[in-house]
N, C-alpha and C positions, 0 to 999 in steps of 0.2 A: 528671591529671598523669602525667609519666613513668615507667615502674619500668620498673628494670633489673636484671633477674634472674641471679646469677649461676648456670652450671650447669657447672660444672663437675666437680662430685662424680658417682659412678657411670655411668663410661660402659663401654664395651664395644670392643675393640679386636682387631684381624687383622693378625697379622704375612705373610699373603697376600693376594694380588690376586685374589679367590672373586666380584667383581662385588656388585652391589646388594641388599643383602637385602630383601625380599619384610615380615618382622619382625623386630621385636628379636632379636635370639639370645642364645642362650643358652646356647652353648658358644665365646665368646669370652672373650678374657681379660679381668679384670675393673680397670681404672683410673680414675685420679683423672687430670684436670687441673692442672696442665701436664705434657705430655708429650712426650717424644720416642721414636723407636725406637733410637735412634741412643746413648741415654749412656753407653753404655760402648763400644762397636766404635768410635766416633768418635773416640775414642783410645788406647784400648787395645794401640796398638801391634804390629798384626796384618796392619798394610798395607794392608787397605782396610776401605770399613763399607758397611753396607748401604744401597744406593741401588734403592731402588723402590716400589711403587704398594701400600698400604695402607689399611683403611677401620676408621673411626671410629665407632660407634653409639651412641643415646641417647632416652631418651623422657622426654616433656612437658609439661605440659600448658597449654592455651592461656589465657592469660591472660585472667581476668574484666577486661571491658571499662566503664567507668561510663560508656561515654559514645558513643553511637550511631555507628558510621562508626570507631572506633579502629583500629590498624594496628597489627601483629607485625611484630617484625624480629629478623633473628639476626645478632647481630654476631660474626666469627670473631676475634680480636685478633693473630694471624700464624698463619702454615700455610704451612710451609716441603716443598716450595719452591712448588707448585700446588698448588691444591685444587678441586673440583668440591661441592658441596652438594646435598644430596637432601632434601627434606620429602615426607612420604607416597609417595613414589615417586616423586615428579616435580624435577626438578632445577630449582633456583633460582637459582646463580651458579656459575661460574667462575673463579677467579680465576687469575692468574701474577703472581709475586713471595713470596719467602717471609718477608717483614721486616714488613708492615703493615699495620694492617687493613680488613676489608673487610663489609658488609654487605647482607641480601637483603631485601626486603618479603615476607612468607611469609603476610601478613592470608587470602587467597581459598583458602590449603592446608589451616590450618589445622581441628582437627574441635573443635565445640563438646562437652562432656564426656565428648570421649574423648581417650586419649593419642597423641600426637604421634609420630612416627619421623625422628629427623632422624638424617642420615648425611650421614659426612664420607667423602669419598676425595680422601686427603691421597698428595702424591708428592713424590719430592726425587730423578726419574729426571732424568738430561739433556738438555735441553732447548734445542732452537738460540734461540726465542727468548726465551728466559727467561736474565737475570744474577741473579748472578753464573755464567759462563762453567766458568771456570778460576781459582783463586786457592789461595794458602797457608793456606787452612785448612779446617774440615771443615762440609759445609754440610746439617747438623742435618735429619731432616724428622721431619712430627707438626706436632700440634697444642699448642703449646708455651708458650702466654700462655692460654690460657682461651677460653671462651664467654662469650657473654651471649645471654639474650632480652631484648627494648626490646620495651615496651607504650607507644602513644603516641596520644594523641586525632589524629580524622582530621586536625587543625591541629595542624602540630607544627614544632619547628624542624625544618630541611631535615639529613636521614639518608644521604644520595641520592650528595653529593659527594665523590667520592674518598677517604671514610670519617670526613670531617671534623665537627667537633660544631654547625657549622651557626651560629659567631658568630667574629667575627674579632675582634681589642683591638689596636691599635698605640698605645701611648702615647710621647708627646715631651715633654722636658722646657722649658719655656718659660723667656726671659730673667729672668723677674721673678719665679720661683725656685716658679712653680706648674707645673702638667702638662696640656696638652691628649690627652683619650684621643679617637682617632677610633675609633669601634666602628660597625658592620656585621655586621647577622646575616640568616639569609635564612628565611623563612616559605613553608612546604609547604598549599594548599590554603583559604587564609585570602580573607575577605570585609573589607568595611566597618566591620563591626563588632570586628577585633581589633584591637589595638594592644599595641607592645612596650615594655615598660619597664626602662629601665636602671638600675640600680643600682649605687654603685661603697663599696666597703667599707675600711675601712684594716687594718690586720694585732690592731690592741685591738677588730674589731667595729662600728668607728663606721661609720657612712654619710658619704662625705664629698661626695656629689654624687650627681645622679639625672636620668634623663633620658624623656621619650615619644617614640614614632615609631609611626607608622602602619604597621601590618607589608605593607603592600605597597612601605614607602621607607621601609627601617630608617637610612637612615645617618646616622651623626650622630656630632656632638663636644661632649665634656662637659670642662667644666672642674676640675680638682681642686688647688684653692690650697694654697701651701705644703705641697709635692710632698715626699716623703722617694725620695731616690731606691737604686733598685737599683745595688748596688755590689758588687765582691768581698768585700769585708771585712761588707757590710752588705747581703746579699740580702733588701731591703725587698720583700714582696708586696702587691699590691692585688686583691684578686675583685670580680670585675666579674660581675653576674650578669643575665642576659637573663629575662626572664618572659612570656611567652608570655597576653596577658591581653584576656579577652572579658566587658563590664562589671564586673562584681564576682568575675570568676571566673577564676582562672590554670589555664590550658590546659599549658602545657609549658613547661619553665625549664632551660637551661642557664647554667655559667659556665664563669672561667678566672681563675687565679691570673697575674695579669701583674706586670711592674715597669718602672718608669720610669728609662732610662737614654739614653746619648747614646755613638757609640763609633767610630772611625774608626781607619785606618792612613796610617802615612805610612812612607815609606821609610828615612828615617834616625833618626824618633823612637818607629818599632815602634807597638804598637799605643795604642791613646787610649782612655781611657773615663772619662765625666763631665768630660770638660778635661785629663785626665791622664795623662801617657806613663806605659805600665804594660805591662812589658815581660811576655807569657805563657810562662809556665813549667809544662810539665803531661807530659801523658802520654797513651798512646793505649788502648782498650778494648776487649777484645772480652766476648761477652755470656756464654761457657759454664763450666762448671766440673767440679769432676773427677766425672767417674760420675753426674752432672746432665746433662750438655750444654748446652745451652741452656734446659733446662723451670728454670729460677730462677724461684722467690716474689719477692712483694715485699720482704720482709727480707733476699733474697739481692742487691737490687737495693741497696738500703740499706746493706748492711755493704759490698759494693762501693766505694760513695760515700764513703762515711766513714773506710776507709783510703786511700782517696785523699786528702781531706778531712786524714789524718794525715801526711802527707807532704808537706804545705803547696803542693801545686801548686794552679796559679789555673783552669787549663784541660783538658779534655778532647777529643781527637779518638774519636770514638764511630766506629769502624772496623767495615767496610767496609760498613755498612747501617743501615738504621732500627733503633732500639733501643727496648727497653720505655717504654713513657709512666711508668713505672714511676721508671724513672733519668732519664728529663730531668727530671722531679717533683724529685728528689734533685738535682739540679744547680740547677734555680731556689732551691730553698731553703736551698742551700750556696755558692752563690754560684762556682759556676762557667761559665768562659764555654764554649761548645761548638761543636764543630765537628762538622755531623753532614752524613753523606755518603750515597749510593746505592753499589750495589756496581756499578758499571763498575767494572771492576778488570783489569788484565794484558792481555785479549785483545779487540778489539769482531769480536763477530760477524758476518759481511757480510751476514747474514739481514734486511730490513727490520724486519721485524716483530720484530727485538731491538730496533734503533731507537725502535721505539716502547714498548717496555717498558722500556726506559732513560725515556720523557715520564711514561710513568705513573707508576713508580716515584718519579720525582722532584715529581711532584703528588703524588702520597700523600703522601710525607715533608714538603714545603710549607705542603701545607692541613691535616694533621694536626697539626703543631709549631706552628705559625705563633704561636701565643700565648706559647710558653715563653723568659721575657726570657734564659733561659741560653743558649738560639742564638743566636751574632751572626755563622757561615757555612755559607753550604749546599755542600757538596763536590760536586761533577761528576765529576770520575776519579782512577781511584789506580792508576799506574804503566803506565797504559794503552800504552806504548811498548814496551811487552814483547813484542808481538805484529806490531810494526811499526807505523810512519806511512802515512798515503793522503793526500788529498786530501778521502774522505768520510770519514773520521776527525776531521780537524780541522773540519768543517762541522759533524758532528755536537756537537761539543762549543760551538761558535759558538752552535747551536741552542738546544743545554741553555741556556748562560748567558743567551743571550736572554728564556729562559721564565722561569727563576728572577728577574730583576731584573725583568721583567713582572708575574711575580706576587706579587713581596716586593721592592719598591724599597730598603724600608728597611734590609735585610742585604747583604753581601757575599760574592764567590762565592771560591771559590777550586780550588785544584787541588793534587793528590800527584804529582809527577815523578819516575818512576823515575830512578835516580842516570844512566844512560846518557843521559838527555835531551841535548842540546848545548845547550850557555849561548846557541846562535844556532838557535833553531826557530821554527818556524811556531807553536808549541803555547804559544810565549809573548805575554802580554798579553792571552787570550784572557777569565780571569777577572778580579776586582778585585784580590787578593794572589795569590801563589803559594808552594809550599816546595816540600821535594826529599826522596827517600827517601835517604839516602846510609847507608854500612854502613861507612867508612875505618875499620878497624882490625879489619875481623871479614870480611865478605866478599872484602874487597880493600884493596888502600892501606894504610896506615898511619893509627892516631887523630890523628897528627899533622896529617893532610893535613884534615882539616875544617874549620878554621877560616882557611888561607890559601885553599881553594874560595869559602868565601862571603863573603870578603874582595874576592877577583878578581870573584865575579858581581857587588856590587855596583857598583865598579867599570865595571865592564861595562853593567850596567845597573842605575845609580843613579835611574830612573826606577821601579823595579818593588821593590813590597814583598815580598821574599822571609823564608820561614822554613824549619823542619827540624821535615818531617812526618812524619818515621821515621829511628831511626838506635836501635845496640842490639848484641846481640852476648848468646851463649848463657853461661847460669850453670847449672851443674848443682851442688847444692848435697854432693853425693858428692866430687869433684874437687877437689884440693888442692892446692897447688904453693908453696915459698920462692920458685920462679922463673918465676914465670908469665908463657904466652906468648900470642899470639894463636894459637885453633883448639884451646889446650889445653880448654877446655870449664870451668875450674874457679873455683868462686867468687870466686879471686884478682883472674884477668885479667879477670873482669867488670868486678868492683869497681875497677881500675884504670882498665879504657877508659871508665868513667861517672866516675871522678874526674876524668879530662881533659874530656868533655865537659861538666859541668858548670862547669868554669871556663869553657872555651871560649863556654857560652851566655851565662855573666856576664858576661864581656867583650864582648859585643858585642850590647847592647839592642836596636840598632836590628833585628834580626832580631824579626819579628811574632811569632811564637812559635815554640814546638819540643814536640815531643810522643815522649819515649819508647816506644823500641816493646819492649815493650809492660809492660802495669803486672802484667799477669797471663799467667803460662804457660796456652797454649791449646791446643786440638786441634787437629790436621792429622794426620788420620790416612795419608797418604800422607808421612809424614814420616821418614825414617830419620837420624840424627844425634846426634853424640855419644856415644851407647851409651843416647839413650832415646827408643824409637820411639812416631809417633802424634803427637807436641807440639812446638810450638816453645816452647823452653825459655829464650828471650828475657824475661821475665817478670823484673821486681822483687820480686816475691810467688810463690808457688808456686802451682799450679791449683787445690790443696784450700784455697787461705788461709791455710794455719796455718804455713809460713814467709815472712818478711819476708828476704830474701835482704843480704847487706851492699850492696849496690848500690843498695837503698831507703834508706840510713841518709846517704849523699853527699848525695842531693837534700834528705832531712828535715836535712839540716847546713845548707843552703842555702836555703832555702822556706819553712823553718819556724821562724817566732818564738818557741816556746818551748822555755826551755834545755833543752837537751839531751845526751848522751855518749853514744857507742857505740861499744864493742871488736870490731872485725873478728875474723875469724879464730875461731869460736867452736866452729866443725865441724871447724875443722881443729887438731881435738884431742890427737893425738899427733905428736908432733915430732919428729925426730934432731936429734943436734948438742948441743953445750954452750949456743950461743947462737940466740935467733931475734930478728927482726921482729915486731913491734907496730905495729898503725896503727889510730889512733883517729880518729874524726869528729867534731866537736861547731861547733856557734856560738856557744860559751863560747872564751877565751882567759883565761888560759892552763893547758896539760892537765898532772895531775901521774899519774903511773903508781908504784903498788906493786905488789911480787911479794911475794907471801906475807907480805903488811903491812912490807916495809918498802920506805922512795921511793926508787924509781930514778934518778928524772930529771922535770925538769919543762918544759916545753916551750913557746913560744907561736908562734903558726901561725893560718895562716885557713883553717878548715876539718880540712883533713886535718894530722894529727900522725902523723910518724914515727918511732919509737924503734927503733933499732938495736941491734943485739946486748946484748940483752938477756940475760944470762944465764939459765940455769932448773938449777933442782936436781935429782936425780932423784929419778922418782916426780911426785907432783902439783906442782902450782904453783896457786896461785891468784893471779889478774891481778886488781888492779882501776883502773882511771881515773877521774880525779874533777876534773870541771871547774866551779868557782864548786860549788854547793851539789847539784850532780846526781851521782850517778855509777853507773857499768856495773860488771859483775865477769864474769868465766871462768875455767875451769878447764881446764889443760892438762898431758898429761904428757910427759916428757922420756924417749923413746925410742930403742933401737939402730938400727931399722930401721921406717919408716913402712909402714903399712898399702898392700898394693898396690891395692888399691880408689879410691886417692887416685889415680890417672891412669887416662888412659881408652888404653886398649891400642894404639888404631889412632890416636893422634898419633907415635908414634915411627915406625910402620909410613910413615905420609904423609911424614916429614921425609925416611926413604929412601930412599920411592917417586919424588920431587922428584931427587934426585940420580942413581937410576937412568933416570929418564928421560932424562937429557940425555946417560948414556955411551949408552942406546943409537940416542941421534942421530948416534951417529957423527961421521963427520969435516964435515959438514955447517956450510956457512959462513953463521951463524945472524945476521951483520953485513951481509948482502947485502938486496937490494931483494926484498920478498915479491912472488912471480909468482903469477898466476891461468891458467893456459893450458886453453883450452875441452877438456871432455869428461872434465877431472877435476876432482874437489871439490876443495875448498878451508874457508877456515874461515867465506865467506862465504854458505857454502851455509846452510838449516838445519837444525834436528837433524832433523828429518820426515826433510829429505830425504838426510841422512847415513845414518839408519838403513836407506835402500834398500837400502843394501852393507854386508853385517856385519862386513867387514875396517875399513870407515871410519867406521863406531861404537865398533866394538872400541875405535878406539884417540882415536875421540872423547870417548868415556864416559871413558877410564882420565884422558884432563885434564882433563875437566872432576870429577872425581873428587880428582884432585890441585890442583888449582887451588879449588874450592870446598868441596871435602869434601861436596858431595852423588852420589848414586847415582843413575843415570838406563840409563832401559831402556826400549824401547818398551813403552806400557800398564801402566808400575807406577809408581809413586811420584808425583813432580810430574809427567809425562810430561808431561798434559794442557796446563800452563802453559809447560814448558818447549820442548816442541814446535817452536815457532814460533819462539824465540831464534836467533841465528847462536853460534857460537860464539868469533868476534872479538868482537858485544856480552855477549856473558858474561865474557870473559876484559877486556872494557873495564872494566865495575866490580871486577873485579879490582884493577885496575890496577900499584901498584908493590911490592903484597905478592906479585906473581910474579917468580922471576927473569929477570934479562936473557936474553931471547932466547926464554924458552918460549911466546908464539906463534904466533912465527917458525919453530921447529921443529916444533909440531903442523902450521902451515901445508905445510913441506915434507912432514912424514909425509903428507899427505891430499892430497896433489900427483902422488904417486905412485900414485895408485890411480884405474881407470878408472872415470867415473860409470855406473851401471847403467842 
């Protein structure tokens, strides 16, 4: 039978590129699995992290075999971003991609009673053909999910496939209220005499159906009556488990936890599952945490899930790559739907050979998942118009979705649009649904402008399922404001632009879902912003977990069934003034508020409550709210002058910077038709190639600096993403949070200046 050894304890590690070792060593540093190099520069805030070629070491020993002809495999579970393998010296695999895993047949390296050398040299240098390219965030390398060795008789299930476990489950739910499972598995090395047997389990142990197939023509369909099915509310599992069997004798046995469900979109009734319009309301994920990076346990995978799980969302977009088997495990058994994507992201490569690491990539994630009933979309790209449209751009992506419905009829594809997309492209209809990143109220526009956008696309195009697969805006839980604005950074104007959008999502079902971005502050170490470098600080939770920010307490008002009350405002401890504001959340009606035990005022409202000038004493105050049988409390004092910590320096600096820009546009007539005239730049140039002339970066950076509040500079920060933007599509997702005319006046400024 199979054993699967884990080894992850005592390896040996090189923070240098010293080449292949010869033997163990023994003045490497000494580590456990998972690992990264990266968990602290990856955000840390130092503006970059280290990106390069390091080696892995470990010894072995080869697995007692019972059974003549058995086979060694090393299964790697990610290795961000390449990796190369070495057993005794001689190299075994290659891989590119840093999200999935992969394994080698190692049986003829192996040495019989002696130790083993296996070495890893693991890379996260840049790479033309390897994605993720370019993106906003930090891309981890190490060995960072673990090893295994697989011992496995020379007849085993097949190891071979795109790293897949060698047995497929689709189960459907049938009219007469039972479940047909089609299952297919595939057999490595097998004669006449094997055969496979299926077995299918209920969630109490029982057997509820069983199946044979000859392992040269495993396929087949078993019936399982009176089906319970996989639901949100009721993530029923069935294991279904393959046996690998040669007369009275089981050779190798895999399974999978599946669930039986039925699930569709439609355009105007959002998403369907089991018969039932069930509009997705969730959020989006990424894998790392603070001074971890990406090396998470499985309990870190778990407590992830489960405040999610706490905030009563139904869905996850698992961003911008394959994620631990770990958390989709956590999503099947919490009943989330998922959406999990490959990282084409921002820029495609023109290199072929990225092409094809784009096919791989998305067969890895395919025939890896392909069991877990949590996935019901496979992503293709996310905001790939960053970089521009071609011609082999959109082929490529025709290509992707062609292989994905090839190889998974039974799911649906989908796509992330960055917000500049036009409601009229080539790059629509290309998947089954689609959504859009849009940022109104933080990058550009106003929050107001989100919900008459995808008002108008439908509209537009009432034939296409659209949703909102990123939208968000920075909370820095320092930041404090009675008047919170957009850019001020401070828990307030968070909390405010997710209190709009969440009504926004309510109000309009038919949108398939929406997924905040994001649930958790992440690293991007090229990140400057705010006043806290390294992170996007977008996150309803904090990167260590241990704050829930007020902006998670709107959605858990909304999503989540059980009573609840929560008092905003908890950090923003000290106060001026005789009077403040209070705003509570609950999906209780209606809220009653005391100040230091005695009632204010009592309220009724859906969702958010607002109390006004509330008095406070001085010295402390204690607040409490109390809705039906729940309630919150705080303490706040009544202050001459609030803490200057409470604002972040350079929003006052930007509001003036805004206004100095346009005196010294001078008398410039910024209502006149924008000209292009050859041999000077313009804003349609791109930044690449603005930066040839340092007068027409100067003064490209200072707007788009005023205009986005990001810093950009050849070779530091986002360069790499940013590059390729024009700086008319950047000031387009702007859009109406700039004032009239500032375009048109960068345009003239960079009109004047000769192209180099």
């Amino acid at each position: 039978m199979r054993n699967v050894i884990n080894i992850n304890a005592g390896w040996k590690f090189i923070q240098k590129n010293v080449g292949l070792p010869k033997s163990m060593p023994t003045d490497w540093q000494c580590i456990d699995l998972p690992h990264t190099w990266n968990a602290v520069d990856g955000h840390d805030g130092n503006g970059s992290y280290d990106r390069g070629t390091y080696w892995y070491a470990k010894t072995f020993a080869t697995p007692k075999q019972p059974l003549e002809g058995g086979r060694v495999y090393v299964e790697i579970l990610a290795a961000g971003q390449q990796a190369s393998v070495y057993v005794n010296g001689e190299k075994v695999v290659y891989h590119e991609g840093g999200y999935s895993t992969f394994r080698a047949d190692i049986t003829d390296l192996c040495k019989d009673g002696e130790e083993n050398l296996l070495v890893v040299e693991c890379s996260n240098v840049n790479k033309s053909s390897v994605y993720p390219q370019s993106a906003d965030f930090t891309f981890y390398g190490g060995l960072y999910r673990g090893v295994n060795i697989i011992s496995v008789p020379n007849t085993h299930f097949d190891l071979d496939f795109y790293g897949g476990s060698g047995l497929c489950v689709t189960p459907k739910p049938c009219d007469c209220g039972g479940a047909c499972f089609e299952i297919k598995s595939w057999v490595k090395n097998a004669d006449e005499n094997f055969t496979v047997l299926y077995t299918i389990v209920d969630e109490d142990g029982c057997e509820v159906a069983s199946a044979s197939r000859p392992a040269d023509d495993t396929a087949t369909t078993v019936y399982v009556p009176d089906a319970v099915l996989w639901d949100i509310d009721n993530p029923y599992l069935y294991t279904v488990t393959a046996t690998l069997q040669r007369r009275n004798e089981a050779y190798d046995e895999v399974s999978a936890d599946v669930g039986v469900r039925s699930f569709s979109c439609d355009p105007d009734k959002g998403f369907i599952i089991n018969g039932k319009a069930t509009p997705l309301r969730g959020v989006s994920r990424h894998q790392d945490m603070l001074y971890k990076g990406n090396a998470l346990t499985r309990e870190d995978h778990y407590r992830d899930a489960e405040i999610i799980k706490e905030l009563g969302a139904n869905t996850i977009r698992l961003a911008h790559y394959q994620h631990s088997q770990d958390f989709y495990d956590a999503c099947d058994q919490l009943g989330f739907i998922v959406w999990a994507e490959i990282p084409f992201i921002s820029v495609m490569n023109e290199d072929p050979q990225a092409h094809q690491n784009c096919i791989s990539q998305m067969k890895e994630l395919i025939v890896q998942n392909y069991n877990h009933p949590s996935i019901c979309f496979w992503g293709v790209s996310n905001e790939i118009l960053i970089g521009g449209i071609s011609e082999q751009l959109v082929e490529n992506h025709k290509e992707l979705n062609a292989m994905c419905k090839e190889m998974d009829p039974s799911r649906l594809t989908t796509i992330a649009h960055v917000s500049m997309t036009p409601i009229e492209s080539p790059m629509h209809g290309i998947t089954d649904v689609e959504s859009y990143n849009h940022y109104f109220g933080w990058y550009g526009g106003d929050m107001k402008d989100n919900g008459p956008w995808f008002d108008n696309f439908h509209k537009v195009h009432p034939n296409i399922c659209v949703g909102v697969s990123e939208y968000g805006c920075e909370g820095i839980i320092t930041y404090h404001s009675s008047n919170p604005m957009c850019k001020d950074y401070t828990e307030e104007y968070q909390a405010l632009y997710h209190e709009h959008m969440a009504k926004v999502l309510d109000e309009r079902p038919w949108l398939w879902s929406s997924h905040v971005w994001n649930m958790f502050d992440f690293g991007c170490a090229a990140r400057d912003e705010g006043g806290v470098k390294g992170r996007n600080n977008k996150g309803l939770v904090t990167m260590d977990r241990k704050t829930k920010k007020d902006s998670y307490y709107i959605y858990k008002a909304y999503w989540n069934c059980e009573p609840m009350v929560h008092l905003c405002g908890k950090r923003y401890a000290q106060r001026a003034g005789d009077t403040t504001q209070i705003r509570v959340y609950s999906n209780q009606s209606p809220v009653s508020l005391y100040v230091n035990g005695k009632l204010i005022d009592v309220k009724a409202a859906d969702k958010v409550f607002v109390f006004d000038d509330v008095a406070l004493e001085d010295g402390m105050n204690i607040i409490v709210a109390q809705a039906c049988d729940v309630k919150d409390s705080m303490t706040i004092e009544k202050v001459e002058t609030e803490p200057s910590i409470y604002v972040l320096p350079e929003f006052n600096e930007r509001q003036e910077g805004v206004a100095n820009w346009f005196k010294l546009a001078g008398n410039l007539d910024l209502k006149a038709p924008m000209e292009f005239p050859e041999g000077k730049y313009s804003i349609k140039d791109t930044i690449e190639e603005l930066a040839q002339s340092e007068k027409a970066m100067e003064v490209t950076a200072e707007a788009i600096k005023l205009a986005t509040n990001f810093t950009i500079a050849p070779g530091e920060g986002m360069w790499d993403m940013m590059k390729v933007m024009t700086p008319e599509g950047m000031m387009s997702m702007a859009g109406s949070s700039l004032p009239e005319g500032f375009l048109e006046s960068l345009n003239a400024k960079l009109i004047q200046i000769d192209k180099v």
